[in-house]
C-alpha positions as a Markdown table, in Angstrom:
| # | Residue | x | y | z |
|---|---|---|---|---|
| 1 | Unk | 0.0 | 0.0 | 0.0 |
| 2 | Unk | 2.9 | 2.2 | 1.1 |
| 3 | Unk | 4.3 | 1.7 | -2.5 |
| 4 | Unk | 1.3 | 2.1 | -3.9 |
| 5 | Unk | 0.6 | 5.9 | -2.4 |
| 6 | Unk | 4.3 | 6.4 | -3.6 |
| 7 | Unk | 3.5 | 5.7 | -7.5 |
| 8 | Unk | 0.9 | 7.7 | -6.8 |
| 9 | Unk | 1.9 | 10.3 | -5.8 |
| 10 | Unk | 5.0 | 10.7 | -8.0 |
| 11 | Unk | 2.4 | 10.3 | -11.0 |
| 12 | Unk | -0.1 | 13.5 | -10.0 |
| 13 | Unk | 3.2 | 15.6 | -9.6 |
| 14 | Unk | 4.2 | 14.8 | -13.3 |
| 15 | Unk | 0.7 | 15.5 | -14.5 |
| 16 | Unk | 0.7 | 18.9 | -12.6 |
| 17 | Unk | 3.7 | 19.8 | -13.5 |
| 18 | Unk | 2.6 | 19.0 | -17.4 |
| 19 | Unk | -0.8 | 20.9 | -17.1 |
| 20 | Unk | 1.0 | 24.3 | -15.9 |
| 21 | Unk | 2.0 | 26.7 | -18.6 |
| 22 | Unk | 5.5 | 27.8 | -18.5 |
| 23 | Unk | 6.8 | 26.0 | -16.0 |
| 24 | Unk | 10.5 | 25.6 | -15.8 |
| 25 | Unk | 10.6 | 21.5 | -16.4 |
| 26 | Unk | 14.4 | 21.0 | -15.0 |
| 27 | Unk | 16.7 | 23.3 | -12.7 |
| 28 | Unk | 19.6 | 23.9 | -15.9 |
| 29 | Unk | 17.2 | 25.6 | -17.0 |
| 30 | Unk | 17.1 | 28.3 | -14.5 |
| 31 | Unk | 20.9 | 28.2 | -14.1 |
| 32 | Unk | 21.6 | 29.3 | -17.2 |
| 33 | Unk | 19.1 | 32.1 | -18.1 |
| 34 | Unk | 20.7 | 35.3 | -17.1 |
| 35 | Unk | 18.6 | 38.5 | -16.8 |
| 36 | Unk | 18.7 | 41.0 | -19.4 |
| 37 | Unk | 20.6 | 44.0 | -17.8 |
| 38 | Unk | 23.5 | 41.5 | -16.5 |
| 39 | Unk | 24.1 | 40.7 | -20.3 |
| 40 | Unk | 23.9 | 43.8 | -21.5 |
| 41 | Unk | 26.2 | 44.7 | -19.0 |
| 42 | Unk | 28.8 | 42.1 | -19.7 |
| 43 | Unk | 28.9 | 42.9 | -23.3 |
| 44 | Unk | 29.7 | 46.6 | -23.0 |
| 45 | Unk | 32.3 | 45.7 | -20.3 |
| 46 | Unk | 34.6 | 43.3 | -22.7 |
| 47 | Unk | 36.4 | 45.4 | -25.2 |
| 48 | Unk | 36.6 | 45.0 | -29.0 |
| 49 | Unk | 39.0 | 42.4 | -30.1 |
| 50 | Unk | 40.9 | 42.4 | -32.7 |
| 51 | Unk | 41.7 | 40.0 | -35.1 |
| 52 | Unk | 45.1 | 38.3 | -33.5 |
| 53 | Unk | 46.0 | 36.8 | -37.5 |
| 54 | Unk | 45.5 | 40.2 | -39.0 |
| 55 | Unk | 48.6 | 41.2 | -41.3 |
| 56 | Unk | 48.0 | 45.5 | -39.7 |
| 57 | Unk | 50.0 | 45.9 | -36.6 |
| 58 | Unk | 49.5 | 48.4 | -33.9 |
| 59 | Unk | 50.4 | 52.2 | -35.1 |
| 60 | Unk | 52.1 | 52.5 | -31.3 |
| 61 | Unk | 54.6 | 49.2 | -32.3 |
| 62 | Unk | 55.4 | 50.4 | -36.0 |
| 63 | Unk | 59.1 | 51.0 | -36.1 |
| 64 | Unk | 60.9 | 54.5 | -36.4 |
| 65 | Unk | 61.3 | 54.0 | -40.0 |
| 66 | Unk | 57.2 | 54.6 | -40.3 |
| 67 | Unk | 56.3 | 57.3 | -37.9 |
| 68 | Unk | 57.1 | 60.8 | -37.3 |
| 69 | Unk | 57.7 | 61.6 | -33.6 |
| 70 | Unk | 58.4 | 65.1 | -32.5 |
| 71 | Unk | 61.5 | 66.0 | -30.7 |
| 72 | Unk | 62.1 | 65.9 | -27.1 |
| 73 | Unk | 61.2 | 69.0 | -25.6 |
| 74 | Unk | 63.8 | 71.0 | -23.4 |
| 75 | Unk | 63.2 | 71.8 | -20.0 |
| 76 | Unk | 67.1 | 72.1 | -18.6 |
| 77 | Unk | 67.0 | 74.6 | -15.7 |
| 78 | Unk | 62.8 | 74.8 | -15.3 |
| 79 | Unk | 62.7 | 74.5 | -11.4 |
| 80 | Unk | 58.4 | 74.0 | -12.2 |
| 81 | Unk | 59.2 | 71.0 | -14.3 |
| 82 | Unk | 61.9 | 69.2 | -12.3 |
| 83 | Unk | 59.3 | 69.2 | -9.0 |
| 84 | Unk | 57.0 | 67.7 | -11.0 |
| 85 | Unk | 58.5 | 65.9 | -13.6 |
| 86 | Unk | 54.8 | 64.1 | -14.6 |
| 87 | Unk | 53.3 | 66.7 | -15.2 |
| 88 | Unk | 55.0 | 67.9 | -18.9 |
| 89 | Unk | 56.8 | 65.3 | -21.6 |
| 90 | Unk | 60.2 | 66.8 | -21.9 |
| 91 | Unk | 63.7 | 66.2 | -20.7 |
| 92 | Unk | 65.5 | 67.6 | -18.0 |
| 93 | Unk | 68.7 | 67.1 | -19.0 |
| 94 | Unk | 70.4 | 65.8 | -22.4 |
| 95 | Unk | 73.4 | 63.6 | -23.5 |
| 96 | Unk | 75.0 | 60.6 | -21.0 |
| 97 | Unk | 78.0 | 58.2 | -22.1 |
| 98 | Unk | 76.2 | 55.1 | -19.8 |
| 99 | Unk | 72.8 | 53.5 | -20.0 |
| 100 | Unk | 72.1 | 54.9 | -16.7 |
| 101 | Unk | 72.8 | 58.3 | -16.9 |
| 102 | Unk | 70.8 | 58.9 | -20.0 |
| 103 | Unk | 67.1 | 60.5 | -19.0 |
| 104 | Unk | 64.2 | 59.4 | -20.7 |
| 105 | Unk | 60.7 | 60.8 | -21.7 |
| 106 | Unk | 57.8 | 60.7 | -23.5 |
| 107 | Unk | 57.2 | 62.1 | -27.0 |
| 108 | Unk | 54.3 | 62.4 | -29.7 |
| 109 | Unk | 54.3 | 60.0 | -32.8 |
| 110 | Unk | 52.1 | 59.9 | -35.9 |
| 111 | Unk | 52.1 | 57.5 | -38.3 |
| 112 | Unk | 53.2 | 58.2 | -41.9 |
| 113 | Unk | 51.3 | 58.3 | -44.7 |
| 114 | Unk | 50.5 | 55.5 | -46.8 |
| 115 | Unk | 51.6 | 53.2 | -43.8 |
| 116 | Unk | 48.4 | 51.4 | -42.7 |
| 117 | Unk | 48.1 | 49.9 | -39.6 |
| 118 | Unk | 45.7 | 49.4 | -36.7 |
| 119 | Unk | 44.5 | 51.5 | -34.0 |
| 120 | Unk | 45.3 | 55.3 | -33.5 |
| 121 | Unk | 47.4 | 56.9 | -36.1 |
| 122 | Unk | 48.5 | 59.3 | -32.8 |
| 123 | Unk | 50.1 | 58.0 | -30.1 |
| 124 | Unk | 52.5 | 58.6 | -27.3 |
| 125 | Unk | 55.4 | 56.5 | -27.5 |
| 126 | Unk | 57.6 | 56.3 | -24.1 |
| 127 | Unk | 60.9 | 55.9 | -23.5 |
| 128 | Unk | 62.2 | 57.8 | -25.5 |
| 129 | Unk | 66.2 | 58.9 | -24.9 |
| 130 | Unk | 67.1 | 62.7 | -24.4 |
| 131 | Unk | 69.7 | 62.6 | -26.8 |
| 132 | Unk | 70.6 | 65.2 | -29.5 |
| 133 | Unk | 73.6 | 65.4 | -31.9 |
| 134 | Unk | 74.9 | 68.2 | -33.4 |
| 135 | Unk | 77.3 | 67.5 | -36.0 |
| 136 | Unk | 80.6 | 66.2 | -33.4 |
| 137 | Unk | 82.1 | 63.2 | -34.5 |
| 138 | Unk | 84.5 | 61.4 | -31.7 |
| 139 | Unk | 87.4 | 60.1 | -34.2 |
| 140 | Unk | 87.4 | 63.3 | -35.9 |
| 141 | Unk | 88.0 | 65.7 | -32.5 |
| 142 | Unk | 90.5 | 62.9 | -31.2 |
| 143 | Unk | 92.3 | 64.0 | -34.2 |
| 144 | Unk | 92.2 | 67.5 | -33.8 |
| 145 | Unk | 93.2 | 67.1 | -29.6 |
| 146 | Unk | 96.1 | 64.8 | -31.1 |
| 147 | Unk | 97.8 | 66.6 | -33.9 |
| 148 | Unk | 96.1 | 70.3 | -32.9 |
| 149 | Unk | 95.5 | 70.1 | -29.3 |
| 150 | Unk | 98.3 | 72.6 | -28.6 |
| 151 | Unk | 96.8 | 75.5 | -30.7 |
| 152 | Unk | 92.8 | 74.9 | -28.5 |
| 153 | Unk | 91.6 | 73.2 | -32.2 |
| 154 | Unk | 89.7 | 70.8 | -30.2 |
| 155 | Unk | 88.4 | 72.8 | -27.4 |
| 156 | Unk | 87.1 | 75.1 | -30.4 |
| 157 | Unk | 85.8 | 72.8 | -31.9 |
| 158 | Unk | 83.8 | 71.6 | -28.9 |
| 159 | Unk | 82.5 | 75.3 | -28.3 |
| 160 | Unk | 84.5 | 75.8 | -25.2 |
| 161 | Unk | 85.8 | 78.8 | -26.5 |
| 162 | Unk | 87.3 | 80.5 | -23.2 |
| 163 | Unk | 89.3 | 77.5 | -21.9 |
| 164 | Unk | 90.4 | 77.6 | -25.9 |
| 165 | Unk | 92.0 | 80.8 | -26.1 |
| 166 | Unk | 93.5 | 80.2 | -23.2 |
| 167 | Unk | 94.9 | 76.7 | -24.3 |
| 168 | Unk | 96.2 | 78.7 | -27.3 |
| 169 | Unk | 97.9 | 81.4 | -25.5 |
| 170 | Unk | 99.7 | 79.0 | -23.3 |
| 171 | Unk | 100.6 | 76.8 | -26.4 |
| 172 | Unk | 98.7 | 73.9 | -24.3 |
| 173 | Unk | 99.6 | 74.9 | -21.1 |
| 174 | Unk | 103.5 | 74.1 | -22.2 |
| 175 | Unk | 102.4 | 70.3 | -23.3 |
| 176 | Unk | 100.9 | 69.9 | -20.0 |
| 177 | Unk | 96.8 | 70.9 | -21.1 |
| 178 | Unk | 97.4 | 69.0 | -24.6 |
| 179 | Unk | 98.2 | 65.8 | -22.6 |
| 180 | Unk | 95.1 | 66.2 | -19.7 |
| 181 | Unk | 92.8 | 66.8 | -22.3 |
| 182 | Unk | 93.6 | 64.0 | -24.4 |
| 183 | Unk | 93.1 | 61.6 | -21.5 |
| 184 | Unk | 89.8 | 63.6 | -21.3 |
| 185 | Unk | 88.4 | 63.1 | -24.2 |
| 186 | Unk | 89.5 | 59.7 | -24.7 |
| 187 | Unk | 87.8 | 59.1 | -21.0 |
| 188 | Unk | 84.5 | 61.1 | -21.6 |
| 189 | Unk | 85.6 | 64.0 | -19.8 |
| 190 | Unk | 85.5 | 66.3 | -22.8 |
| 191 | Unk | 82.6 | 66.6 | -24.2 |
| 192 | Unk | 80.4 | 69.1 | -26.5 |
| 193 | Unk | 79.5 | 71.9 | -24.4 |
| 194 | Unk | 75.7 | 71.6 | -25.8 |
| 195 | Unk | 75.3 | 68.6 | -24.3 |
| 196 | Unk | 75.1 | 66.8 | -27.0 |
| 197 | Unk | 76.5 | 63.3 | -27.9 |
| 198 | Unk | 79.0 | 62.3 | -30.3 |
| 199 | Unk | 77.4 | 61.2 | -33.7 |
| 200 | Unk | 78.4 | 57.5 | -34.9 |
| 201 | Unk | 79.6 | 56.6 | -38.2 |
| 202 | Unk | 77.5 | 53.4 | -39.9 |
Protein backbone atom coordinates (compact mmCIF):
# COMPACT_ATOMS: atom_id res chain seq x y z
CA UNK A 1 0.00 0.00 0.00
CA UNK A 2 2.91 2.22 1.09
CA UNK A 3 4.34 1.72 -2.48
CA UNK A 4 1.29 2.12 -3.85
CA UNK A 5 0.58 5.94 -2.35
CA UNK A 6 4.27 6.44 -3.64
CA UNK A 7 3.49 5.69 -7.49
CA UNK A 8 0.95 7.74 -6.82
CA UNK A 9 1.93 10.33 -5.83
CA UNK A 10 5.00 10.74 -8.01
CA UNK A 11 2.40 10.31 -11.03
CA UNK A 12 -0.12 13.52 -10.04
CA UNK A 13 3.20 15.59 -9.65
CA UNK A 14 4.15 14.81 -13.30
CA UNK A 15 0.74 15.55 -14.55
CA UNK A 16 0.68 18.88 -12.58
CA UNK A 17 3.68 19.84 -13.49
CA UNK A 18 2.61 19.03 -17.40
CA UNK A 19 -0.85 20.94 -17.05
CA UNK A 20 0.98 24.29 -15.86
CA UNK A 21 1.97 26.70 -18.57
CA UNK A 22 5.51 27.80 -18.46
CA UNK A 23 6.79 26.02 -15.97
CA UNK A 24 10.52 25.58 -15.84
CA UNK A 25 10.56 21.54 -16.45
CA UNK A 26 14.36 21.03 -14.96
CA UNK A 27 16.67 23.33 -12.69
CA UNK A 28 19.65 23.86 -15.91
CA UNK A 29 17.17 25.56 -16.99
CA UNK A 30 17.11 28.35 -14.48
CA UNK A 31 20.95 28.19 -14.05
CA UNK A 32 21.61 29.32 -17.20
CA UNK A 33 19.07 32.11 -18.15
CA UNK A 34 20.68 35.25 -17.10
CA UNK A 35 18.58 38.45 -16.80
CA UNK A 36 18.66 41.00 -19.45
CA UNK A 37 20.58 44.04 -17.81
CA UNK A 38 23.52 41.55 -16.47
CA UNK A 39 24.12 40.70 -20.33
CA UNK A 40 23.93 43.78 -21.46
CA UNK A 41 26.20 44.69 -18.97
CA UNK A 42 28.80 42.13 -19.74
CA UNK A 43 28.87 42.94 -23.26
CA UNK A 44 29.72 46.62 -22.95
CA UNK A 45 32.26 45.69 -20.28
CA UNK A 46 34.56 43.28 -22.67
CA UNK A 47 36.41 45.38 -25.19
CA UNK A 48 36.59 45.02 -29.04
CA UNK A 49 38.97 42.45 -30.08
CA UNK A 50 40.90 42.38 -32.66
CA UNK A 51 41.71 39.99 -35.12
CA UNK A 52 45.12 38.28 -33.46
CA UNK A 53 46.05 36.76 -37.52
CA UNK A 54 45.51 40.21 -38.96
CA UNK A 55 48.58 41.23 -41.30
CA UNK A 56 47.95 45.49 -39.66
CA UNK A 57 49.98 45.94 -36.58
CA UNK A 58 49.45 48.40 -33.92
CA UNK A 59 50.42 52.20 -35.08
CA UNK A 60 52.07 52.52 -31.25
CA UNK A 61 54.62 49.20 -32.32
CA UNK A 62 55.36 50.37 -36.03
CA UNK A 63 59.14 50.96 -36.12
CA UNK A 64 60.87 54.47 -36.39
CA UNK A 65 61.34 53.99 -40.00
CA UNK A 66 57.23 54.62 -40.33
CA UNK A 67 56.33 57.26 -37.89
CA UNK A 68 57.11 60.82 -37.26
CA UNK A 69 57.71 61.56 -33.64
CA UNK A 70 58.44 65.06 -32.51
CA UNK A 71 61.54 65.99 -30.70
CA UNK A 72 62.08 65.89 -27.13
CA UNK A 73 61.15 69.00 -25.60
CA UNK A 74 63.79 71.02 -23.37
CA UNK A 75 63.24 71.77 -20.05
CA UNK A 76 67.06 72.11 -18.56
CA UNK A 77 67.03 74.64 -15.66
CA UNK A 78 62.81 74.79 -15.25
CA UNK A 79 62.74 74.47 -11.35
CA UNK A 80 58.37 73.98 -12.19
CA UNK A 81 59.19 71.00 -14.29
CA UNK A 82 61.86 69.22 -12.27
CA UNK A 83 59.25 69.22 -9.01
CA UNK A 84 57.02 67.69 -10.99
CA UNK A 85 58.52 65.93 -13.63
CA UNK A 86 54.81 64.12 -14.59
CA UNK A 87 53.25 66.66 -15.18
CA UNK A 88 55.01 67.91 -18.87
CA UNK A 89 56.80 65.27 -21.60
CA UNK A 90 60.16 66.80 -21.89
CA UNK A 91 63.68 66.19 -20.70
CA UNK A 92 65.48 67.60 -17.95
CA UNK A 93 68.68 67.11 -18.97
CA UNK A 94 70.42 65.76 -22.38
CA UNK A 95 73.41 63.56 -23.54
CA UNK A 96 74.95 60.63 -21.04
CA UNK A 97 77.95 58.17 -22.13
CA UNK A 98 76.19 55.12 -19.83
CA UNK A 99 72.75 53.54 -20.02
CA UNK A 100 72.05 54.93 -16.66
CA UNK A 101 72.77 58.25 -16.94
CA UNK A 102 70.76 58.89 -20.01
CA UNK A 103 67.06 60.49 -19.00
CA UNK A 104 64.22 59.42 -20.67
CA UNK A 105 60.71 60.83 -21.69
CA UNK A 106 57.83 60.71 -23.50
CA UNK A 107 57.17 62.07 -27.02
CA UNK A 108 54.28 62.40 -29.66
CA UNK A 109 54.33 59.99 -32.77
CA UNK A 110 52.10 59.91 -35.91
CA UNK A 111 52.05 57.45 -38.32
CA UNK A 112 53.21 58.20 -41.87
CA UNK A 113 51.26 58.25 -44.68
CA UNK A 114 50.47 55.52 -46.82
CA UNK A 115 51.59 53.16 -43.80
CA UNK A 116 48.39 51.38 -42.74
CA UNK A 117 48.06 49.85 -39.57
CA UNK A 118 45.66 49.43 -36.69
CA UNK A 119 44.49 51.47 -33.99
CA UNK A 120 45.27 55.27 -33.53
CA UNK A 121 47.42 56.85 -36.09
CA UNK A 122 48.47 59.31 -32.81
CA UNK A 123 50.07 57.99 -30.08
CA UNK A 124 52.52 58.57 -27.35
CA UNK A 125 55.40 56.52 -27.50
CA UNK A 126 57.56 56.31 -24.06
CA UNK A 127 60.86 55.92 -23.45
CA UNK A 128 62.23 57.78 -25.53
CA UNK A 129 66.20 58.91 -24.86
CA UNK A 130 67.07 62.69 -24.37
CA UNK A 131 69.67 62.63 -26.83
CA UNK A 132 70.59 65.17 -29.49
CA UNK A 133 73.57 65.36 -31.88
CA UNK A 134 74.87 68.16 -33.36
CA UNK A 135 77.30 67.51 -36.01
CA UNK A 136 80.61 66.18 -33.41
CA UNK A 137 82.09 63.22 -34.50
CA UNK A 138 84.52 61.39 -31.67
CA UNK A 139 87.40 60.07 -34.19
CA UNK A 140 87.45 63.34 -35.93
CA UNK A 141 87.99 65.66 -32.53
CA UNK A 142 90.48 62.87 -31.21
CA UNK A 143 92.33 63.98 -34.24
CA UNK A 144 92.20 67.54 -33.83
CA UNK A 145 93.16 67.05 -29.61
CA UNK A 146 96.06 64.84 -31.09
CA UNK A 147 97.76 66.59 -33.90
CA UNK A 148 96.10 70.32 -32.94
CA UNK A 149 95.54 70.07 -29.26
CA UNK A 150 98.26 72.60 -28.55
CA UNK A 151 96.85 75.52 -30.74
CA UNK A 152 92.77 74.94 -28.51
CA UNK A 153 91.56 73.23 -32.23
CA UNK A 154 89.66 70.83 -30.22
CA UNK A 155 88.36 72.75 -27.44
CA UNK A 156 87.11 75.14 -30.40
CA UNK A 157 85.79 72.84 -31.88
CA UNK A 158 83.83 71.59 -28.88
CA UNK A 159 82.46 75.32 -28.32
CA UNK A 160 84.53 75.79 -25.19
CA UNK A 161 85.84 78.83 -26.52
CA UNK A 162 87.31 80.54 -23.16
CA UNK A 163 89.30 77.54 -21.89
CA UNK A 164 90.43 77.61 -25.93
CA UNK A 165 92.03 80.79 -26.05
CA UNK A 166 93.51 80.18 -23.23
CA UNK A 167 94.87 76.68 -24.28
CA UNK A 168 96.19 78.72 -27.31
CA UNK A 169 97.94 81.41 -25.52
CA UNK A 170 99.74 79.01 -23.29
CA UNK A 171 100.56 76.82 -26.40
CA UNK A 172 98.68 73.90 -24.33
CA UNK A 173 99.58 74.85 -21.12
CA UNK A 174 103.55 74.11 -22.23
CA UNK A 175 102.41 70.29 -23.27
CA UNK A 176 100.92 69.85 -20.01
CA UNK A 177 96.79 70.86 -21.11
CA UNK A 178 97.42 68.96 -24.60
CA UNK A 179 98.22 65.85 -22.56
CA UNK A 180 95.13 66.25 -19.67
CA UNK A 181 92.83 66.83 -22.27
CA UNK A 182 93.64 63.98 -24.39
CA UNK A 183 93.14 61.63 -21.47
CA UNK A 184 89.77 63.57 -21.30
CA UNK A 185 88.36 63.12 -24.23
CA UNK A 186 89.50 59.71 -24.72
CA UNK A 187 87.82 59.13 -21.04
CA UNK A 188 84.52 61.08 -21.62
CA UNK A 189 85.57 64.05 -19.84
CA UNK A 190 85.55 66.30 -22.81
CA UNK A 191 82.62 66.62 -24.19
CA UNK A 192 80.39 69.10 -26.53
CA UNK A 193 79.50 71.91 -24.37
CA UNK A 194 75.68 71.55 -25.77
CA UNK A 195 75.29 68.62 -24.35
CA UNK A 196 75.12 66.78 -27.01
CA UNK A 197 76.53 63.35 -27.94
CA UNK A 198 79.00 62.34 -30.34
CA UNK A 199 77.36 61.19 -33.69
CA UNK A 200 78.42 57.48 -34.93
CA UNK A 201 79.56 56.61 -38.20
CA UNK A 202 77.48 53.44 -39.89
Amino acid sequence: RRSSDLLGGQALFLVSMLLLPGAPLTSSSNSSSTPAWISSTTESAVPEERDPLSPLVLCSFLPEEFIRCDEPQEHVGNKSLADEPGSVHGCQKFGGQEYTEVERTKVHCEALDGIECAGPRKFLRENVPCLKYTGHYFITTLFYSFFLGCFGVDRFCLGHTGTAVGKLLTLGGLGIWWFVDLILLITGGLMPIDGSNWCTFY
